[in-house]
Residue frames as qw, qx, qy, qz and C-alpha x, y, z in Angstrom:
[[0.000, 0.889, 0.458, 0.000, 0.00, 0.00, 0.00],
 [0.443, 0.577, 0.131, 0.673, 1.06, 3.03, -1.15],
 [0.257, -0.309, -0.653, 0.642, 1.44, 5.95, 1.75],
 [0.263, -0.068, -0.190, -0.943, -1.00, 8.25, -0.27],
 [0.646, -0.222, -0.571, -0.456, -3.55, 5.56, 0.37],
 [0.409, -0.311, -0.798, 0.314, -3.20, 5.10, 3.97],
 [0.212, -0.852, -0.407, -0.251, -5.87, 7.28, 5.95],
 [0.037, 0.756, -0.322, 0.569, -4.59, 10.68, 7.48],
 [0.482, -0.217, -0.758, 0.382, -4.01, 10.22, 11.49],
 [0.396, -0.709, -0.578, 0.087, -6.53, 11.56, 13.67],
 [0.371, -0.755, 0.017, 0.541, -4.02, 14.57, 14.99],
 [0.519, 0.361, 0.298, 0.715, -2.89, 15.72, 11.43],
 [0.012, 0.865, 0.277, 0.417, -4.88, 18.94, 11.73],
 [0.351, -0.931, 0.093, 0.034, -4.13, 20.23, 15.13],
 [0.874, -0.178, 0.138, 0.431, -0.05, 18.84, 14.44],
 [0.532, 0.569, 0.248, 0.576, 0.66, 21.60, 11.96],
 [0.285, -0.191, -0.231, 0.910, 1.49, 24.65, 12.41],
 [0.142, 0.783, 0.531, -0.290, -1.00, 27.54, 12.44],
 [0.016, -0.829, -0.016, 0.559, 0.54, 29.30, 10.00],
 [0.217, -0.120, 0.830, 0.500, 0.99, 27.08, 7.38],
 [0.589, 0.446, 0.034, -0.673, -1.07, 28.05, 4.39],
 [0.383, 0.130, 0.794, 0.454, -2.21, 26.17, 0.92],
 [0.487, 0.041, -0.346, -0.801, -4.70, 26.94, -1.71],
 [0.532, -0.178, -0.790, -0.247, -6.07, 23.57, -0.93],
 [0.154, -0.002, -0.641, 0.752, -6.98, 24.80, 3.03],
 [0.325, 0.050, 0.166, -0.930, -10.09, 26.14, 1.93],
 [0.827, 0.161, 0.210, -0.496, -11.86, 23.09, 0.90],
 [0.114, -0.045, 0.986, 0.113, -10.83, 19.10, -0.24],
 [0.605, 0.072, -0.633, -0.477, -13.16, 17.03, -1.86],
 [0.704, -0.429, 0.318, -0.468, -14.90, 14.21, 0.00],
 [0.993, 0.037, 0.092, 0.060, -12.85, 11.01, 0.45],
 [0.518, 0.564, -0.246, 0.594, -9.73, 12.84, -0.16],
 [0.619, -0.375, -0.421, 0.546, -7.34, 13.07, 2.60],
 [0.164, -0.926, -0.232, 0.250, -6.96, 16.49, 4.52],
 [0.520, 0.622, -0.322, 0.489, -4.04, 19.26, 2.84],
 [0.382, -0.787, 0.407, -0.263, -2.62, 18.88, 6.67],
 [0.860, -0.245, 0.442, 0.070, -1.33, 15.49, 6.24],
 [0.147, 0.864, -0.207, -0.435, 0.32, 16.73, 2.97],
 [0.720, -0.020, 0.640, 0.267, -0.02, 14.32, 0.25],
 [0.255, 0.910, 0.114, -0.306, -0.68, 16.47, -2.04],
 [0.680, -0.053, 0.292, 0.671, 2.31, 16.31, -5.35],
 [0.369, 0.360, 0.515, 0.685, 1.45, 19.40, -6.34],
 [0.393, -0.894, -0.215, 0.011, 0.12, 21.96, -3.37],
 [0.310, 0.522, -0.247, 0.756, 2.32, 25.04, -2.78],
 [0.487, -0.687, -0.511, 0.175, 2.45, 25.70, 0.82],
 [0.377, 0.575, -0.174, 0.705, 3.76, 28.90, 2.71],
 [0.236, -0.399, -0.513, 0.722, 4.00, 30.86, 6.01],
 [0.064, -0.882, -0.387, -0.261, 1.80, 33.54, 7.01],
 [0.369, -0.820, 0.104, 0.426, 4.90, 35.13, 9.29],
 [0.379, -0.225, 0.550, 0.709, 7.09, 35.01, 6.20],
 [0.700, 0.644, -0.023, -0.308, 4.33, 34.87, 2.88],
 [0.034, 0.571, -0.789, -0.225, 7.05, 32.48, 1.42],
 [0.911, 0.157, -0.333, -0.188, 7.64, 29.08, 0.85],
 [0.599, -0.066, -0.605, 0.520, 10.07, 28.93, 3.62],
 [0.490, -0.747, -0.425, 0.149, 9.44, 29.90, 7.38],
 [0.027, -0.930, 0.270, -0.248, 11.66, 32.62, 9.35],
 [0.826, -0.377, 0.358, 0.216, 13.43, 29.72, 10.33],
 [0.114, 0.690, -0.592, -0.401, 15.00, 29.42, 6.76],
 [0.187, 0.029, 0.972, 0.138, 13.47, 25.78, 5.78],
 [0.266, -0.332, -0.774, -0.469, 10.55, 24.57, 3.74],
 [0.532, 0.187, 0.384, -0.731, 6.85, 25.49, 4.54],
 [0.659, -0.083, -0.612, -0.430, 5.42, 22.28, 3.92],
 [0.700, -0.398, 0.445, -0.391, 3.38, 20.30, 7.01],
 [0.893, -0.135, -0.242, 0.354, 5.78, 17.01, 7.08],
 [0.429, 0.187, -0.304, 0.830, 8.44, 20.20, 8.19],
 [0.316, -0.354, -0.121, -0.872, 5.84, 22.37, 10.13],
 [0.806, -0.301, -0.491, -0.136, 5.46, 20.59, 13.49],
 [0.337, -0.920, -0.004, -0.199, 5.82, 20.68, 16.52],
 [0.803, -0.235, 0.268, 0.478, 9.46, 20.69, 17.75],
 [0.362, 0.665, 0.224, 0.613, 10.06, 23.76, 14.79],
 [0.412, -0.138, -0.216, 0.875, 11.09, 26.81, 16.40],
 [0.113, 0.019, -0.148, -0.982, 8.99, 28.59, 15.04],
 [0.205, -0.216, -0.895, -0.334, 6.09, 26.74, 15.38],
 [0.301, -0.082, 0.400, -0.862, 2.57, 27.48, 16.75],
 [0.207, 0.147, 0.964, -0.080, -0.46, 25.72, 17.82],
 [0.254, -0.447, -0.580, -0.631, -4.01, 25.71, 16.15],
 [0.379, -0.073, 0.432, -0.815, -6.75, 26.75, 18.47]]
């Protein structure tokens, strides 16, 4: 099994950072996994403290990097 095809885990959503953006944040299809668990070969992510594609850390904005342990990270409410 492929790891696009195994279901998201229960804590994707709140794991991310709150400030990690997509175009695909605002709405997913049903049956299709969440854009927090970033399977996604083709979703641009970014920061909202930067507007980049990389944090203020100086690394990728993408939520497998965007977790907690990140310096820069923050939680969802």
């Amino acid at each position: 099994m492929d790891e696009l095809d195994l279901p998201p885990s229960p804590e994707a959503e709140r794991e991310v950072c709150r400030d990690l953006r997509t175009k695909t944040a605002f709405g997913h299809l049903v049956g299709h996994r969440p854009w927090q668990a970033g399977g996604s070969s083709t979703a641009v992510y970014w920061c909202l403290k930067t507007m980049e594609t990389i944090g203020p850390d100086d690394a990728i904005a993408h939520p497998h990097n965007c977790k907690l342990g990140r310096g820069c990270w923050r939680e969802r409410e």
